[in-house]
ZADO-1210 file (C-alpha; in nm, 4 decimals, padded with zeros to 6 digits):
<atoms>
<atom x="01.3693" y="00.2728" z="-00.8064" code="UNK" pos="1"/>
<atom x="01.2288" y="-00.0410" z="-00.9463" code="UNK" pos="2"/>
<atom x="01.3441" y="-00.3782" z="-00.8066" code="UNK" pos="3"/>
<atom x="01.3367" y="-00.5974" z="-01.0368" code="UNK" pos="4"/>
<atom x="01.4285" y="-00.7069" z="-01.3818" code="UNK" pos="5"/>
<atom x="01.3219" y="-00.9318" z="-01.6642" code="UNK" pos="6"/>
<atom x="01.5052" y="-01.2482" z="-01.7185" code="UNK" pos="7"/>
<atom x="01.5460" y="-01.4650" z="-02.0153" code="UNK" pos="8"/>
<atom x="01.4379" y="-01.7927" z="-01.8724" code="UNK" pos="9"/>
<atom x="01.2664" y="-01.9393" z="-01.5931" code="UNK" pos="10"/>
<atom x="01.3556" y="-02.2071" z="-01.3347" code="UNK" pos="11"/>
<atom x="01.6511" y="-02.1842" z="-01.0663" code="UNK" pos="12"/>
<atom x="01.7651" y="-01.8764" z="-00.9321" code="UNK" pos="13"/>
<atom x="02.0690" y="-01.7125" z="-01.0067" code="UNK" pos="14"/>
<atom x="02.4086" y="-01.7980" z="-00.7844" code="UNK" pos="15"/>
<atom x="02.3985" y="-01.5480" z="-00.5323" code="UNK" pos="16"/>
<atom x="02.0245" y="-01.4492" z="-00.5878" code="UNK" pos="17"/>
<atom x="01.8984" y="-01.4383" z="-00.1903" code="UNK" pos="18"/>
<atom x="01.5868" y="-01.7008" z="-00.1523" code="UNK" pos="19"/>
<atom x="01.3004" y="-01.5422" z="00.0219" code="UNK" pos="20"/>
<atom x="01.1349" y="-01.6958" z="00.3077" code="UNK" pos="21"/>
<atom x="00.8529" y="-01.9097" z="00.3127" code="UNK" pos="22"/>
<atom x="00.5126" y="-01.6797" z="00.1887" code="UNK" pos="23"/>
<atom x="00.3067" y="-01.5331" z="00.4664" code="UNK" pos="24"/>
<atom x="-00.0364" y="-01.7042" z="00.4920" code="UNK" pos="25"/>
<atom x="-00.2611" y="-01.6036" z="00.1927" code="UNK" pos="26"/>
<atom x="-00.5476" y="-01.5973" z="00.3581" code="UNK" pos="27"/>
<atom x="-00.6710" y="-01.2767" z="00.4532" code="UNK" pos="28"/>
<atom x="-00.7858" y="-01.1866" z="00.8415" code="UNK" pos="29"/>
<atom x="-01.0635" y="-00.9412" z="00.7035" code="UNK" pos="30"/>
<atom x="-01.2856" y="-00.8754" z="00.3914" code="UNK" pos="31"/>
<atom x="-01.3467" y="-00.5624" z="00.2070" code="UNK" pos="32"/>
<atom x="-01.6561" y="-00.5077" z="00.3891" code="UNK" pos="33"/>
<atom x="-01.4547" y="-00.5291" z="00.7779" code="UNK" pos="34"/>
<atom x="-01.1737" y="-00.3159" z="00.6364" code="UNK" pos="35"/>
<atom x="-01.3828" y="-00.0485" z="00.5754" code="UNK" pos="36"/>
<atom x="-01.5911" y="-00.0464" z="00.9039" code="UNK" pos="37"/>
<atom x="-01.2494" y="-00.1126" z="01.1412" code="UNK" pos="38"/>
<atom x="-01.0689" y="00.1946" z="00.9844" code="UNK" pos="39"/>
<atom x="-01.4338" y="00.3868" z="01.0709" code="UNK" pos="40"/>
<atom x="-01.4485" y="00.2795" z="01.4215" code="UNK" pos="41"/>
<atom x="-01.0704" y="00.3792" z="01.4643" code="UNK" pos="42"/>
<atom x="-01.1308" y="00.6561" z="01.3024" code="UNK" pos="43"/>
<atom x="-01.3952" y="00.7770" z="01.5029" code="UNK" pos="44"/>
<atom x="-01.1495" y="00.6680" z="01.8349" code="UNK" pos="45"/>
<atom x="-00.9431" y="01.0343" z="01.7389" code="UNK" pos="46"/>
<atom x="-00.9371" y="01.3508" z="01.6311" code="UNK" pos="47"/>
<atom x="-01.0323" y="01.3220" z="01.2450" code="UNK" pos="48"/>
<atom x="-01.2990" y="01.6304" z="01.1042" code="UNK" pos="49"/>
<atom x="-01.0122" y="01.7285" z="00.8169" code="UNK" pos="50"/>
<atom x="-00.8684" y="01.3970" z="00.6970" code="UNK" pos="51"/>
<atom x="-00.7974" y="01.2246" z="00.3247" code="UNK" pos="52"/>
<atom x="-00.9243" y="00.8812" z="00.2610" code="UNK" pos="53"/>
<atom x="-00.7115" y="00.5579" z="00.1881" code="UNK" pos="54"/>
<atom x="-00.9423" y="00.3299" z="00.0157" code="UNK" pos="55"/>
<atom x="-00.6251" y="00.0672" z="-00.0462" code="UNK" pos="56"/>
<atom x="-00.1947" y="00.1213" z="-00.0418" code="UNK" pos="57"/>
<atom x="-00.0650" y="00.2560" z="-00.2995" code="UNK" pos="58"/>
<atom x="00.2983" y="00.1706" z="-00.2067" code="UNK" pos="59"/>
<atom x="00.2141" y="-00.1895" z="-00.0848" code="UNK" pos="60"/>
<atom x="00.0251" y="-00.5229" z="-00.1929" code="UNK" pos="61"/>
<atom x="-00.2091" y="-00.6036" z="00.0425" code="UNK" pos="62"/>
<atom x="-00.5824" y="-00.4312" z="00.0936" code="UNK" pos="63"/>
<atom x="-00.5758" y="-00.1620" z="00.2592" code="UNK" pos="64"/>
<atom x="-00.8589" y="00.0819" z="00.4136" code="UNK" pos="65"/>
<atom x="-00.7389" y="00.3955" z="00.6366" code="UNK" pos="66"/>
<atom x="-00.7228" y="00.7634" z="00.6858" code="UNK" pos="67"/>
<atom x="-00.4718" y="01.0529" z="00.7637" code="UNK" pos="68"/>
<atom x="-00.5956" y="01.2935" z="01.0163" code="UNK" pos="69"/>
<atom x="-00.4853" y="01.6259" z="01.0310" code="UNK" pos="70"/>
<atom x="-00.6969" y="01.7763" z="01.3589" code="UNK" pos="71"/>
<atom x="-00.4952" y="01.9127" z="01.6679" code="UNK" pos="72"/>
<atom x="-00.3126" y="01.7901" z="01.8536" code="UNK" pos="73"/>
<atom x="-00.1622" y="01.6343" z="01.5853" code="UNK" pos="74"/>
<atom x="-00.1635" y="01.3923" z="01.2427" code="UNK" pos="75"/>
<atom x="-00.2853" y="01.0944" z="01.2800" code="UNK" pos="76"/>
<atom x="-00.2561" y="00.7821" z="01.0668" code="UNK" pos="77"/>
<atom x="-00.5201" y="00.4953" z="01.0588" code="UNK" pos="78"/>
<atom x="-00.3631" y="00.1775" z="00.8694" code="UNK" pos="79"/>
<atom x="-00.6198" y="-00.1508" z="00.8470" code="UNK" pos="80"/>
<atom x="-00.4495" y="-00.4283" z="00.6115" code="UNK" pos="81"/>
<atom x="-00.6592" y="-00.7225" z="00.5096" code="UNK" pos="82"/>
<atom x="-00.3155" y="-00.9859" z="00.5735" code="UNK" pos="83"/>
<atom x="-00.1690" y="-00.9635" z="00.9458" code="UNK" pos="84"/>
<atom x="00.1781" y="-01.0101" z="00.8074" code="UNK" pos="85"/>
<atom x="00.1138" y="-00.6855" z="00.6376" code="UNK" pos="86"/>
<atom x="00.1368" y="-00.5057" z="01.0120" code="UNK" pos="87"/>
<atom x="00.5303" y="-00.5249" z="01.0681" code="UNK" pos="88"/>
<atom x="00.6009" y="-00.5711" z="00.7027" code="UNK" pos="89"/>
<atom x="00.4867" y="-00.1926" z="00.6052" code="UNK" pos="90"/>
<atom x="00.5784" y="-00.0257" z="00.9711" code="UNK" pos="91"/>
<atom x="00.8975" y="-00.0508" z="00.8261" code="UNK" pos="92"/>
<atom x="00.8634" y="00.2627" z="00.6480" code="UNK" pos="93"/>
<atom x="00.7805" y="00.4620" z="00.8948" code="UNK" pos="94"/>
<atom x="01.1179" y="00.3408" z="01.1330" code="UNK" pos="95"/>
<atom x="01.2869" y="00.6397" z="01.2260" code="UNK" pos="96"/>
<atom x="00.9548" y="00.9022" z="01.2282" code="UNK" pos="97"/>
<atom x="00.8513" y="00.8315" z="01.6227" code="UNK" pos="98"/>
<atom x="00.9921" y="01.0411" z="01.9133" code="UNK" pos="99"/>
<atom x="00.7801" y="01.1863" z="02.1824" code="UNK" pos="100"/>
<atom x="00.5193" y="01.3599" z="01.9525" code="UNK" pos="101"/>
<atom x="00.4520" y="01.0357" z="01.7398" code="UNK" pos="102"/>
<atom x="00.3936" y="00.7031" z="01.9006" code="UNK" pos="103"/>
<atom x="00.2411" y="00.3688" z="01.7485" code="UNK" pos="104"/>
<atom x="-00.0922" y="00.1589" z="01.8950" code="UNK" pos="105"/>
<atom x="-00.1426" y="-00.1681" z="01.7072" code="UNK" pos="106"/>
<atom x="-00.3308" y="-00.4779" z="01.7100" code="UNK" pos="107"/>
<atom x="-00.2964" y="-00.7966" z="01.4389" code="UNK" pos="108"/>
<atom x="-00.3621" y="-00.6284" z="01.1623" code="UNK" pos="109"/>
<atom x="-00.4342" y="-00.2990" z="01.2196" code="UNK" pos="110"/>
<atom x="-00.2357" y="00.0368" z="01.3936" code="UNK" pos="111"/>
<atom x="-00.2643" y="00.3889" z="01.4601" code="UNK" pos="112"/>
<atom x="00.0305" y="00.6485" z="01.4757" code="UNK" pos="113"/>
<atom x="-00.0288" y="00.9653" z="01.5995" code="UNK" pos="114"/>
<atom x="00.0443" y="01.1766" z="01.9193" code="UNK" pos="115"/>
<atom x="00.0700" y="00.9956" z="02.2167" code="UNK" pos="116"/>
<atom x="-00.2474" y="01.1876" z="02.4168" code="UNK" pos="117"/>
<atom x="-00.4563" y="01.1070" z="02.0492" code="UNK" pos="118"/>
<atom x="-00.3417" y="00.7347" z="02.1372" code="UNK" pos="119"/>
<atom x="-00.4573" y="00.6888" z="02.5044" code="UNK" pos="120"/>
<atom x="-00.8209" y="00.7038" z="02.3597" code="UNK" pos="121"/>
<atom x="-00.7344" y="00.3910" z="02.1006" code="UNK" pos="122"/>
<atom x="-00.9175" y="00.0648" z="02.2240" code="UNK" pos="123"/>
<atom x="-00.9107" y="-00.1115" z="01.9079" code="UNK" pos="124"/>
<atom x="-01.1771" y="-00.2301" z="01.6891" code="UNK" pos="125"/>
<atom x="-01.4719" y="-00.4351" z="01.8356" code="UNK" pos="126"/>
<atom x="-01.3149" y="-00.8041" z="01.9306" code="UNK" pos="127"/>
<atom x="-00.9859" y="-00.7052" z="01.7968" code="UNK" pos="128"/>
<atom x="-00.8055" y="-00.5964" z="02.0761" code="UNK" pos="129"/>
<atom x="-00.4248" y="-00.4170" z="02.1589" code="UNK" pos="130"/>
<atom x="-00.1399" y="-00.6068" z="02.1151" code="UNK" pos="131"/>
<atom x="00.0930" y="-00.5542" z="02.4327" code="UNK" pos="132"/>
<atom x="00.4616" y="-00.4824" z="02.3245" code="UNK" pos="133"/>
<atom x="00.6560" y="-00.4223" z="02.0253" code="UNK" pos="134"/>
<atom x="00.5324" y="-00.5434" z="01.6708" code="UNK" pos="135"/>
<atom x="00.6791" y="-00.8387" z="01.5377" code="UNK" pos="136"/>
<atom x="00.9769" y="-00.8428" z="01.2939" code="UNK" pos="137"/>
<atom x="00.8520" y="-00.8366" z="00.9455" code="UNK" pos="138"/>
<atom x="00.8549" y="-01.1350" z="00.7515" code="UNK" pos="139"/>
<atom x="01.0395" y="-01.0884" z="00.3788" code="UNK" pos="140"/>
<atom x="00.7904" y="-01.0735" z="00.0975" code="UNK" pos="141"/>
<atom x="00.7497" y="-01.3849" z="-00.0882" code="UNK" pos="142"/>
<atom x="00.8392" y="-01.3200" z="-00.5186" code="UNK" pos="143"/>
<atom x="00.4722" y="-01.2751" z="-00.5525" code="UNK" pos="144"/>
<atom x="00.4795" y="-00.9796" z="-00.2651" code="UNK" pos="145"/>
<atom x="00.7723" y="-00.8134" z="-00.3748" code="UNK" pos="146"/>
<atom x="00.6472" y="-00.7921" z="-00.7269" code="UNK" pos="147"/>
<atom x="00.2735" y="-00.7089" z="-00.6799" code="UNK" pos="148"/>
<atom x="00.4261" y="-00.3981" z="-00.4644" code="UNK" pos="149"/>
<atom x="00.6626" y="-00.2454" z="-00.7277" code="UNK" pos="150"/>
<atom x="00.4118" y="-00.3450" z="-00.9840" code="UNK" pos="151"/>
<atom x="00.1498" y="-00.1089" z="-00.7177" code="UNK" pos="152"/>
<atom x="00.4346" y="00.1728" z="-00.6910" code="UNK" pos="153"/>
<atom x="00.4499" y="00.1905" z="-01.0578" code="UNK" pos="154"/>
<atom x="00.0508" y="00.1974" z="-01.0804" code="UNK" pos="155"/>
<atom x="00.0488" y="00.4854" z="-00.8520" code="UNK" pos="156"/>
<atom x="00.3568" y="00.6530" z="-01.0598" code="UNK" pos="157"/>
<atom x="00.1829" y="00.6112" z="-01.4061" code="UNK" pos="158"/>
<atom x="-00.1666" y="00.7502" z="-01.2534" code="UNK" pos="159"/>
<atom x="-00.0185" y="01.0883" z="-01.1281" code="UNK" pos="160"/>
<atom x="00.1907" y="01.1089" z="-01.4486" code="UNK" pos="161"/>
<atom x="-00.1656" y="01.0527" z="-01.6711" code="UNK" pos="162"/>
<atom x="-00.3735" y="01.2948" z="-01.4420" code="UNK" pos="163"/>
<atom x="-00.1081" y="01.5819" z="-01.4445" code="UNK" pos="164"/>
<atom x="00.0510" y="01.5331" z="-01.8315" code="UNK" pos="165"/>
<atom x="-00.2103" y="01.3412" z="-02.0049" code="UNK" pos="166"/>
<atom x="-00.0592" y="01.1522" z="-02.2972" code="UNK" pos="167"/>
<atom x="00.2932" y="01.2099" z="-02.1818" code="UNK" pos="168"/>
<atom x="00.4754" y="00.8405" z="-02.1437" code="UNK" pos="169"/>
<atom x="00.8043" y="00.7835" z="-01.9486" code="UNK" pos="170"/>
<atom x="01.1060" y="00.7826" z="-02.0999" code="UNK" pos="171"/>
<atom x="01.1285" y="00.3930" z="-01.9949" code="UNK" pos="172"/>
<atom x="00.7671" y="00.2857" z="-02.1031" code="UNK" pos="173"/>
<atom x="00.8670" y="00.0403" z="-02.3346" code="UNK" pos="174"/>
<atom x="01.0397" y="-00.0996" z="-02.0400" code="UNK" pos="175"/>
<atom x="00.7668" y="-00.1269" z="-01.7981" code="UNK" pos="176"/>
<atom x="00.5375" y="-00.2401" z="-02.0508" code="UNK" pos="177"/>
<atom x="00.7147" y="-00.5291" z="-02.0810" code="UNK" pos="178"/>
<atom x="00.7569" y="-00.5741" z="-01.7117" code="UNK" pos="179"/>
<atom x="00.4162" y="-00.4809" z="-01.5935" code="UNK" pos="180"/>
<atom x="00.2410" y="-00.5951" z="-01.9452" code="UNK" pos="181"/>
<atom x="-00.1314" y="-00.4116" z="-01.9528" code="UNK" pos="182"/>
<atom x="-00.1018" y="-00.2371" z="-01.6373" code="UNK" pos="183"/>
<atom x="-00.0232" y="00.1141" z="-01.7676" code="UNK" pos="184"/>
<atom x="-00.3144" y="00.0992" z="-01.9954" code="UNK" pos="185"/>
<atom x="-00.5203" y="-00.0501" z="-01.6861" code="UNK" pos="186"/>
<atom x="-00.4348" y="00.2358" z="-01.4902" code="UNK" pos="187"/>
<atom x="-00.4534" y="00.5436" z="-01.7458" code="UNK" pos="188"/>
<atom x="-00.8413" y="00.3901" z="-01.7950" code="UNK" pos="189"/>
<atom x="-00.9256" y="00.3734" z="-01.4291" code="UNK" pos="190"/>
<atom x="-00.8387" y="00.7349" z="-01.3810" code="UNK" pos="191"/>
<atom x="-01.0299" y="00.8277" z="-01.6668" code="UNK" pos="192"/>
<atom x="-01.2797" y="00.6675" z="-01.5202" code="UNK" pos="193"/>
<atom x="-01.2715" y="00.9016" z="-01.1987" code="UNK" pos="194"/>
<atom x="-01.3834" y="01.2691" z="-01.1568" code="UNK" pos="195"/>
<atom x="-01.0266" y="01.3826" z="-01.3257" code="UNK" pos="196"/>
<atom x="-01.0869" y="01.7426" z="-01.2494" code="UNK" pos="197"/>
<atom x="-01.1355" y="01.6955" z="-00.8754" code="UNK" pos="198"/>
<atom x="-00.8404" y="01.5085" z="-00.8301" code="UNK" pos="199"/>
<atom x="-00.6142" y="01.7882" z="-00.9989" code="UNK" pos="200"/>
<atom x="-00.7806" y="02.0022" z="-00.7485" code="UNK" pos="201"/>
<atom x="-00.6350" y="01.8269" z="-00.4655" code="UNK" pos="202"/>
<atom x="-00.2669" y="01.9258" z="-00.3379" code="UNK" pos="203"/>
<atom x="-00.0194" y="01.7455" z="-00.5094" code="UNK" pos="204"/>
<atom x="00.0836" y="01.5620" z="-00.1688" code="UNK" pos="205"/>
<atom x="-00.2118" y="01.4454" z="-00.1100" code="UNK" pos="206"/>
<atom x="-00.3075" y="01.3415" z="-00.4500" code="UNK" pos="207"/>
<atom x="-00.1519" y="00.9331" z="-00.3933" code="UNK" pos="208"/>
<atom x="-00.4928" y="00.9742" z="-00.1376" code="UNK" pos="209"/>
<atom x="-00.7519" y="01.0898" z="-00.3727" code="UNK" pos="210"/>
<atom x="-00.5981" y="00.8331" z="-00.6279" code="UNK" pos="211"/>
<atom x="-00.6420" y="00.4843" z="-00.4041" code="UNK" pos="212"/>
<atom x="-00.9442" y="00.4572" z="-00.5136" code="UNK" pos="213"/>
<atom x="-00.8168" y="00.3304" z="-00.8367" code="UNK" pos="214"/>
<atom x="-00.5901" y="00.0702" z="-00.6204" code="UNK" pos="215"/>
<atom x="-00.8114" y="-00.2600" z="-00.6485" code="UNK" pos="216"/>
<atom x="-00.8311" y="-00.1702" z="-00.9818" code="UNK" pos="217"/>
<atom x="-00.4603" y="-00.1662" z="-01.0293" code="UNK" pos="218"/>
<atom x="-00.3988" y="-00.4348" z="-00.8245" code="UNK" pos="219"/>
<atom x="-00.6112" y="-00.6667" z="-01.0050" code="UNK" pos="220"/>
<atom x="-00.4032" y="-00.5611" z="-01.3122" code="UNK" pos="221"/>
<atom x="-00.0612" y="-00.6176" z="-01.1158" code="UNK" pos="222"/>
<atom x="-00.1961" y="-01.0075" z="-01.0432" code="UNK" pos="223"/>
<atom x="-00.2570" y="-01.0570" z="-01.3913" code="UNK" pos="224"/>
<atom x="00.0429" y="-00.9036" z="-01.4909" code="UNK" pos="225"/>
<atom x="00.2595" y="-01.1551" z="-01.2761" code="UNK" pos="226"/>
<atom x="00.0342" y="-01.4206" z="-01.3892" code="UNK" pos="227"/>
<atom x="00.2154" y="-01.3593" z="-01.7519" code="UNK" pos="228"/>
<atom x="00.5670" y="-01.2952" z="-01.6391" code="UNK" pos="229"/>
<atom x="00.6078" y="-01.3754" z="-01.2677" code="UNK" pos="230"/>
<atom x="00.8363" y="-01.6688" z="-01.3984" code="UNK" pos="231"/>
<atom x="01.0481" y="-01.4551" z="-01.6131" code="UNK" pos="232"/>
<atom x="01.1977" y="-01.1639" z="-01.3495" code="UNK" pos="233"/>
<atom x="01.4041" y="-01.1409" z="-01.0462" code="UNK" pos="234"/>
<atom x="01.4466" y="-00.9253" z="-00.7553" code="UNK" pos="235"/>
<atom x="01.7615" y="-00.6888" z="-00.8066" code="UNK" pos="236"/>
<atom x="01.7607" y="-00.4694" z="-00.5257" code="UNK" pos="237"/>
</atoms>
């Protein structure tokens, strides 16, 4: 469900509207470049011959590099986010999934989930070592944050819709062209741009996978987007 909604003005908030806390630090902890060669070495730190790529989050703002593992004993998740914030503030999602066949190894901005026997053999990425004890409470997104990741959900919704039912629109288009303004087209053009008849040969779970390679792409569109109406929507959920 989307969170927000387009105002007609700018400036103070709403009575009642909840003011987010100050914006997590902007400057990343890793390039594109270090992302890419962490999630390797993690990866290679566990069981991970059948696997799917995550070349960036398609649910979240930030960079991300990573893989889902699917070898015995057990899946395994590799997660490397380019913002340390980004650590506590997606492990959210997955409160509620551990137990005694899924436990969590992290470090500042990086973690694996997975079986706890997969986990013993996690040392972390060169100079980036464990972080003893539990992982921080998240911080709230900032505005920017909140928007850039529903802006990234939608990117993700409006690929899978264009690769499966090409030139089929949602019902609400008009609607999210006005609150993600170029993004739709963004998106429909960077699939096009991919091997389209590969990724309707993956498994439709695993297709948001196959599809992050488009995520810079979309992301880059989200900015922009904000960039023209960041001032003119609010957070409604």
């Amino acid at each position: 469900m989307l969170l927000f909604s387009i105002v007609r003005c700018s400036g103070a908030p709403s009575p009642g509207a909840s003011t987010p806390t100050p914006e997590a630090a902007e400057t990343a902890s890793a390039t594109t470049d270090e992302l890419r060669q962490m999630a390797d070495e993690l990866r290679s730190q566990v069981p991970c011959e059948a696997h799917d790529t995550w070349q960036d989050d398609m649910a979240f703002w930030d960079s991300m590099r990573g893989y889902d593992c699917f070898d015995t004993p057990g899946p395994t998740f590799v997660r490397v986010y380019a913002h340390e914030a980004s650590v506590a503030q997606t492990l959210a999602d997955w409160d509620g999934t551990f137990g005694k066949n899924r436990a969590l190894v992290h470090g500042e901005s990086w973690y694996v989930i997975g079986p706890p026997e997969t986990l013993d053999a996690v040392h972390g990425p060169a100079g980036r070592q464990l972080i003893p004890g539990n992982v921080q409470p998240a911080t709230v997104l900032s505005a920017r944050q909140d928007y850039l990741t529903t802006c990234t959900r939608f990117a993700l919704s409006e690929a899978e819709r264009h690769l499966r039912h090409p030139g089929r629109r949602s019902a609400d288009a008009k609607y999210y062209a006005r609150l993600f303004p170029q993004v739709g087209a963004a998106v429909r053009q960077a699939v096009d741009s991919e091997d389209t008849a590969a990724l309707r040969a993956v498994e439709e779970e695993r297709q948001p996978a196959a599809l992050s390679a488009i995520g810079p792409e979309a992301k880059k569109a989200c900015s922009f987007a904000y960039g023209r109406v960041g001032s003119t929507v609010q957070g409604v959920g």
